[in-house]
N, C-alpha and C positions, 0 to 999 in steps of 0.2 A: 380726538386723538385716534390716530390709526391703532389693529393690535399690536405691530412692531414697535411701536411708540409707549403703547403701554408698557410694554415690555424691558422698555428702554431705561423709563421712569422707575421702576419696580429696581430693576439691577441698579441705579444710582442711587436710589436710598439705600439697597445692602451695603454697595461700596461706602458712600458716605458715611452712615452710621459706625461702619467699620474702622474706616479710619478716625473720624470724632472720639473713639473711646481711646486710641494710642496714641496718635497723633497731633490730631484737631484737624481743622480747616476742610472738613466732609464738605463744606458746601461749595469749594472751588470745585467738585467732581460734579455734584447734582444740580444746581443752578444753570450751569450750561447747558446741561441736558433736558429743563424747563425752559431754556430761550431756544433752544433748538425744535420742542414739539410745537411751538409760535407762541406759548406766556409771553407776556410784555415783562418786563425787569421787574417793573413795581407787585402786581401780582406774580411774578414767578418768586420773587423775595418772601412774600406775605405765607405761599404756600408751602414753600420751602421749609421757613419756621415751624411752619402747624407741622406738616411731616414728619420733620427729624425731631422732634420732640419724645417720640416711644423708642425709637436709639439711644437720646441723652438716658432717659430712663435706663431701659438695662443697661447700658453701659457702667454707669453709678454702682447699680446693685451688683454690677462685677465686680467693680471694683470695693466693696464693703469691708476688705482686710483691712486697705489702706486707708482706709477714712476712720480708723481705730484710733484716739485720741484727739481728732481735730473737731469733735461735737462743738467745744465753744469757740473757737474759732469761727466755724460754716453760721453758728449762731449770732454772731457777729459781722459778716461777711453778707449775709443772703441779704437783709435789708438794703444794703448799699447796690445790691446786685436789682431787687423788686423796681430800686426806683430810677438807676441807667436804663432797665430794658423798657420804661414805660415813659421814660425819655426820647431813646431812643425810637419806638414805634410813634410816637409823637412827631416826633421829624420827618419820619416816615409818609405819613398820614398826611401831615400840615403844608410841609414841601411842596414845590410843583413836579410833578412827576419828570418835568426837564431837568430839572436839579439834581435830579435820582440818579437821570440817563447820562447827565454827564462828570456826576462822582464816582459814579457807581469804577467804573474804566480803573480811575486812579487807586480807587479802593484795594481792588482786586491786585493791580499792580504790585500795591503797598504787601497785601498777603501774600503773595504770590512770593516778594523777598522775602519778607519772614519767613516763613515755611524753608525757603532755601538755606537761610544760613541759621537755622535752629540748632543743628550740631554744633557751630562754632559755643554759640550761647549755653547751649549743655553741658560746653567743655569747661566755659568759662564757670558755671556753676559748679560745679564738681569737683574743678581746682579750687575753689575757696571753703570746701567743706567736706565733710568724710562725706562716701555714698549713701550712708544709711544713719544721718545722725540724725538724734532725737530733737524734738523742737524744743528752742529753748523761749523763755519767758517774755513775754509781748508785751514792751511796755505803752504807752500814751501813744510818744510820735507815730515810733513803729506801727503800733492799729489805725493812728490816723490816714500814714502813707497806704494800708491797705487794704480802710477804708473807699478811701479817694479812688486809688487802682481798680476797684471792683465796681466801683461806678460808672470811672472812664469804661471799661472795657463791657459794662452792661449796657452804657450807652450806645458802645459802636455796635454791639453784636444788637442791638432792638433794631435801629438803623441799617446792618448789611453785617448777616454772625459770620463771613469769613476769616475765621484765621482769630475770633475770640479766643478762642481756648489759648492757641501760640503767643499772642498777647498776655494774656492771664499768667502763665506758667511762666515768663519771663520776668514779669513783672513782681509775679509773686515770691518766686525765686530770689530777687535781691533783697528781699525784707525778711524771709523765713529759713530755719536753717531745718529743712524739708528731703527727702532722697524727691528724685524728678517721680518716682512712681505715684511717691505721697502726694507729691504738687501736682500730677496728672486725675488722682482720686478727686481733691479738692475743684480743679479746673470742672469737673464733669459735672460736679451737683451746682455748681455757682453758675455751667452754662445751661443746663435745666432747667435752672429757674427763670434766666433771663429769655432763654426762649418760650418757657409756659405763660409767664408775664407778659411779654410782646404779644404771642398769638392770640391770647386773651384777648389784649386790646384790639390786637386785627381783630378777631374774628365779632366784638361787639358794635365796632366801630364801621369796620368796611368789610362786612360779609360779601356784600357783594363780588368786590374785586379777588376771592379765594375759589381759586380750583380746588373743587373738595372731591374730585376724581385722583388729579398730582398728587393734592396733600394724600391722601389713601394710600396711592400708590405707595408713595416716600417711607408712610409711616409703616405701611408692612414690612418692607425692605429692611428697614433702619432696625425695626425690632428686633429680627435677626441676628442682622451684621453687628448693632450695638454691644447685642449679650455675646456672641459669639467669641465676636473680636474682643474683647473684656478678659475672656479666659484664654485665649488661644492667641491672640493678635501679637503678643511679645516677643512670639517666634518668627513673626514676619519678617523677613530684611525693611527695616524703614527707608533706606535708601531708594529700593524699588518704590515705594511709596511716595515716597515726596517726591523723586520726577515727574512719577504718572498726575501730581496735584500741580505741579511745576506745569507742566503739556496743557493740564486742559485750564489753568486760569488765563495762558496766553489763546488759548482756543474762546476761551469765553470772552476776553478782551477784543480779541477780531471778531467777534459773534456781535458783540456790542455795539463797536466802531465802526461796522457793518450797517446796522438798522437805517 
């Protein structure tokens, strides 16, 4: 990596991390900008994780107001979350790296929507409940469906974490009667885990294939931007936000479709 490259890597984990604590889907910004310094997909994926991993981190701890009452819920949730990401990294791993190169496209696609019409889905939450209503009593099915959802969505983010978090919050959203900030709190420790989980496995399994220069890079970045944007990030226009994540997943899908 050149130093403008570093440089480049460095500013995508701020941004990412940044957006991962408000928004989600950091890794449609930094990803690209790892198939752009010449990572292959499958390593620029594996490094990515390790990276943004001290983001999800502060991010969390920004958010600690809102994670006030959900202890046995996250304590019911994380397990379902340990075993999609080591799931997921599994697929990862076991795959043939063609397999990667030609879902990865569609993946990205798939976040790429989501991220777009996340307002609608916010609206649509919102209207079925007050903004800031309390959670109410979880019974059987309900913990199964949120079980299951925390799996799904652990498993795609071990596999490729674009746009986990906007999956999670959607998903969690229909089962819990949550304000979106609560559901954003909850999203952040459930994808810390499944990203600590996965890179764990990368990193026991296929050290080899980890840029541990990228991941560095990412992870200083991310630190930053995580905690930052946690305290301060609310005041963003998120509309600016999700075009600039809108621009560069079709940047990363031509990056791709490119090779």
């Amino acid at each position: 990596m050149t130093g403008w490259e570093m440089v480049a890597v460095l500013a995508a984990g701020l941004a990412a991390g940044g957006i991962n604590a408000v928004v989600g889907s950091g890794t449609l910004v930094s990803f690209p900008v790892l198939l752009s310094v010449g990572l292959p997909p499958v390593p620029a994926t594996i490094s990515n994780s390790l990276g943004l991993i001290a983001g999800n981190l502060t991010s969390s701890i920004g958010y600690r107001e809102e994670l006030r009452g959900q202890r046995r819920l996250l304590l019911s949730l994380i397990p379902a979350s340990v075993l999609g990401g080591l799931t997921g990294a599994f697929l990862l791993l076991h795959l043939p790296a063609a397999t990667f190169e030609a879902v990865v496209p569609v993946l990205i696609a798939v976040a790429v929507v989501l991220v777009a019409v996340q307002p609608w889905v916010q609206r649509a939450l919102a209207r079925r409940r007050p903004a800031d209503a309390p959670g109410v009593g979880i019974g059987p099915g309900r913990l199964a469906g949120l079980f299951g959802s925390a799996y799904l969505t652990g498993t795609y983010g071990g596999y490729f974490a674009a746009s986990q978090g906007v999956l999670q919050i959607g998903l969690f959203g229909l089962l819990l009667q949550e304000s979106l900030q609560r559901l954003n709190a909850l999203k952040n420790v459930l994808t810390l885990t499944v990203n600590t989980v996965a890179a764990g496995a990368y990193v026991v399994v296929a050290t080899d294939r980890v840029d541990w220069r990228a991941a560095g890079l990412l992870a200083a970045g991310s630190l930053v931007g995580g905690y930052g944007s946690a305290r301060y990030g609310r005041r963003l226009p998120e509309t600016l936000l999700r075009v600039a994540i809108v621009v560069l997943g079709v940047v990363a899908i031509g990056v791709l479709l490119s090779r």
